[in-house]
C-alpha positions in Angstrom: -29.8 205.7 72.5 -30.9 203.4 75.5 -33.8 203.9 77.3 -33.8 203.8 81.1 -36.1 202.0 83.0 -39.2 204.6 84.1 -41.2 202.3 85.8 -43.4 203.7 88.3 -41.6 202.8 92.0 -38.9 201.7 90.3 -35.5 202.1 88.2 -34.6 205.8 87.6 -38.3 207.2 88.8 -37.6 205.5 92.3 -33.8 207.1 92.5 -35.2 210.5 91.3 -38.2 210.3 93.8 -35.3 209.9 96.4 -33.2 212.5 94.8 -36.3 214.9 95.3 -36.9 214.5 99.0 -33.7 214.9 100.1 -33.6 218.3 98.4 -37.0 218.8 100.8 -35.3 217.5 103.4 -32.1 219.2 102.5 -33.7 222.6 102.8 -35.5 221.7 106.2 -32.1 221.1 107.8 -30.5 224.1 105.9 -33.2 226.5 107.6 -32.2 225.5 110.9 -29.3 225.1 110.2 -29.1 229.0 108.8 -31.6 229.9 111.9 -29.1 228.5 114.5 -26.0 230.1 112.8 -27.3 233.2 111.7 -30.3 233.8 114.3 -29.2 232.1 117.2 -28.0 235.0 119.3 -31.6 236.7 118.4 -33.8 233.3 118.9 -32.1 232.4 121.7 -31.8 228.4 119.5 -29.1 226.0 120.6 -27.3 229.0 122.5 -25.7 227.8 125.2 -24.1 231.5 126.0 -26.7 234.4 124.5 -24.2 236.6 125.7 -21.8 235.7 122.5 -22.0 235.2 118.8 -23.8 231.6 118.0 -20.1 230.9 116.1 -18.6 231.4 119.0 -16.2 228.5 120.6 -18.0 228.1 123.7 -21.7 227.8 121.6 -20.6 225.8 118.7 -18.7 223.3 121.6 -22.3 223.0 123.1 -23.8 221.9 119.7 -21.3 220.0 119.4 -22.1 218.1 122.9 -26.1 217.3 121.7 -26.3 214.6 120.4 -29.3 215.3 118.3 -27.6 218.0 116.5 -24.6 216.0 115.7 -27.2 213.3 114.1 -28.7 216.6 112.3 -25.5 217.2 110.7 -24.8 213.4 109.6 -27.7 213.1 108.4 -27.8 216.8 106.3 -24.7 215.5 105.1 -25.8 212.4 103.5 -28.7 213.9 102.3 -26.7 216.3 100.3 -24.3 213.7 99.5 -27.1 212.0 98.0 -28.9 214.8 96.2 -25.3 216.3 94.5 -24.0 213.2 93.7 -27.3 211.7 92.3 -28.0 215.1 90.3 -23.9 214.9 88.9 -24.9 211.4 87.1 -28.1 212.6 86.0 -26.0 215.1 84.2 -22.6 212.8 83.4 -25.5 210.1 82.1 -27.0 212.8 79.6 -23.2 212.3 77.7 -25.1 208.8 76.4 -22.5 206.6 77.6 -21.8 203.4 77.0 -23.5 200.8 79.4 -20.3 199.7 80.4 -19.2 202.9 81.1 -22.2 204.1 83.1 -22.0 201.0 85.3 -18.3 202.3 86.4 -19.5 205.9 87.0 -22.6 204.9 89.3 -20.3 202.9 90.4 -17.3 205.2 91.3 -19.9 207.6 92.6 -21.3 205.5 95.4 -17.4 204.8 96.3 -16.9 208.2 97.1 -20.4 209.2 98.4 -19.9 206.4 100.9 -16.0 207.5 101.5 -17.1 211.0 102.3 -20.3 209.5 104.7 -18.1 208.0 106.3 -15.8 210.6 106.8 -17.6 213.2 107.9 -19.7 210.9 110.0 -16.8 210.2 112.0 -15.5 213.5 112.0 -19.1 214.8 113.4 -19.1 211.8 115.9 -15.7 212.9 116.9 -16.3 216.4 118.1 -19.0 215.2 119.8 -17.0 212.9 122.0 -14.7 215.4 122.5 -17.1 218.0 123.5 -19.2 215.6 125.4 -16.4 215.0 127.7 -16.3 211.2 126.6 -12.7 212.3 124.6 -9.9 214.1 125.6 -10.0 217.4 122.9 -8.0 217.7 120.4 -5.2 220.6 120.7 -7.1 222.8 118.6 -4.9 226.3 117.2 -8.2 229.3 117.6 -5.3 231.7 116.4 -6.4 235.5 115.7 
């Protein structure tokens, strides 16, 4: 079995160092997150309209419009991109694969960690033009 390299700052101690604070991070973001979603009507945060759910259209279009929340949710994302896809290799590397073979998988991971970033990056940057004004809106079906 080959032994990583568990240099202090360094190799797998510096990745898993990372991996750690973007689940502190990660759980940061999630409580507002949860609060804005799930409390907003009661705390009155990122409500444009108190008067209706904090799901509704009309508050979820005024998140949309800050900017600072729309860099919240890119940056939540690649946090959690980070911290799942990190902790899936952790666990795919504990199969003691070849060298070779781990190469392609660290590989093929930050492929489609950086696919997805970017992705939902633009999708996030998207819906903020649109709701900014800066975009004309998508037809969008809210169907019942």
């Amino acid at each position: 079995m080959q032994m990583r390299d568990t240099k202090p700052g360094g190799g797998e101690t510096g990745y898993w160092t990372w991996h750690m604070v973007a689940g502190v991070v990660m759980v940061a973001l999630l409580g507002l997150h949860m609060t804005t979603m799930h409390l907003g009507g009661q705390t009155g945060l990122f409500v444009a309209h108190p008067a209706e759910q904090a799901v509704s259209p009309a508050n979820s279009q005024a998140r949309d419009a800050s900017l600072a929340l729309t860099v919240g949710y890119v940056l939540l994302l690649g946090f959690g991109l980070y911290h799942g896809l990190f902790g899936l290799r952790t666990m795919l590397l504990e199969l003691t694969l070849r060298p070779a073979a781990e190469q392609a998988l660290t590989v093929a991971l930050i492929v489609v960690g950086l696919a997805l970033l970017g992705f939902g990056s633009w999708a996030a940057f998207a819906a903020h033009k649109a709701a900014s004004g800066l975009a004309a809106p998508a037809a969008v079906y809210v169907g019942g």
